[in-house]
N, C-alpha and C positions, 0 to 999 in steps of 0.2 A: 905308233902304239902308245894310249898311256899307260905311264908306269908307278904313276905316286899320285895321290890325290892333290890338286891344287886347290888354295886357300880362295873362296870365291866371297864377296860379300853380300852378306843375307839384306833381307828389303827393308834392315830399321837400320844398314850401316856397318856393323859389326861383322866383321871378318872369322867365316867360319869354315871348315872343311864338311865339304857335300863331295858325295862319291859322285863322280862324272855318269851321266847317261851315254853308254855306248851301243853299237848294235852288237848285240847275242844272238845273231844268227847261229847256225853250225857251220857253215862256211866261214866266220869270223870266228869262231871256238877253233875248229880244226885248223884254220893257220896258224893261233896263237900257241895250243897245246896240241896239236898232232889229235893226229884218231884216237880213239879208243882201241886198246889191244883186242877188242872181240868184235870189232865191228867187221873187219875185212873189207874195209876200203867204203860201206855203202853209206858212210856218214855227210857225204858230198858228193853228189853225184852232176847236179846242175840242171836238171830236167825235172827238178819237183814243181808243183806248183799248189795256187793255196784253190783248196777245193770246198764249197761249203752248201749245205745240205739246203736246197730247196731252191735254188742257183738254176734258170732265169727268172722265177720270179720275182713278181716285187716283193719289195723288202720286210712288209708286215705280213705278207701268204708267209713267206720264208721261215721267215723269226718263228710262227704257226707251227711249219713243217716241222722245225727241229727242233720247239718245246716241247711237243706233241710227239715225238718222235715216231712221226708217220711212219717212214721206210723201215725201221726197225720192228715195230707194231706189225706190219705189212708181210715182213720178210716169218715172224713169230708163228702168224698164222695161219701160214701154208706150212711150214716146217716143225709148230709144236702143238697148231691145235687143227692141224690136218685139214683146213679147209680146203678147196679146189684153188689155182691162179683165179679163175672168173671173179669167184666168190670173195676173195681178199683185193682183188679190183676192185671191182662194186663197193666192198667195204673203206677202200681209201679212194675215189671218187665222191662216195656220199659224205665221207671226211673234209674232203676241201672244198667241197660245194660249203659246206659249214663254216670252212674260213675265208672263204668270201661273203658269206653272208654277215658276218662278222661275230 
């Protein structure tokens, strides 16, 4: 664990203090400082994983998806502007047909 800043030197020479880059995971926060008292233990679990929106496509559909906020949009209007499933289908189909077309 580090505990005090060490003195590192900057790229003209000059010996200065830079805060260390460490990992801030919460698995590294909760060893260092315990849980949080309201968490009830779910702050570390070990079965998270990084999940990211538009995920297997490639990388520029993707980036699309969730600038765009497709599934959001998607989810909006069947639940706020009452469309049918079919109809909010169709409506995010003819959406990524558009981000493939580019």
């Amino acid at each position: 664990m580090i505990t005090a800043v060490q003195p590192l030197a900057n790229t003209n020479g000059n010996t200065g203090k830079i805060a260390p880059i460490v990992n801030s995971t919460n698995e590294v926060i909760a060893a260092v400082h315990g849980e949080p008292p309201s968490s009830s233990g779910s702050m570390v679990r070990g079965d998270e994983f990084v999940m990211v929106t538009g995920y297997p496509a490639p990388a520029d559909i993707a980036a699309s998806i969730y600038t765009q906020a497709l599934i959001p949009n998607l989810v909006a209007r069947v639940t706020q502007a009452n469309e049918s499933f079919d109809d909010a289908i169709t409506w995010a189909t003819n959406e990524l047909e558009g981000f493939l077309r580019g």
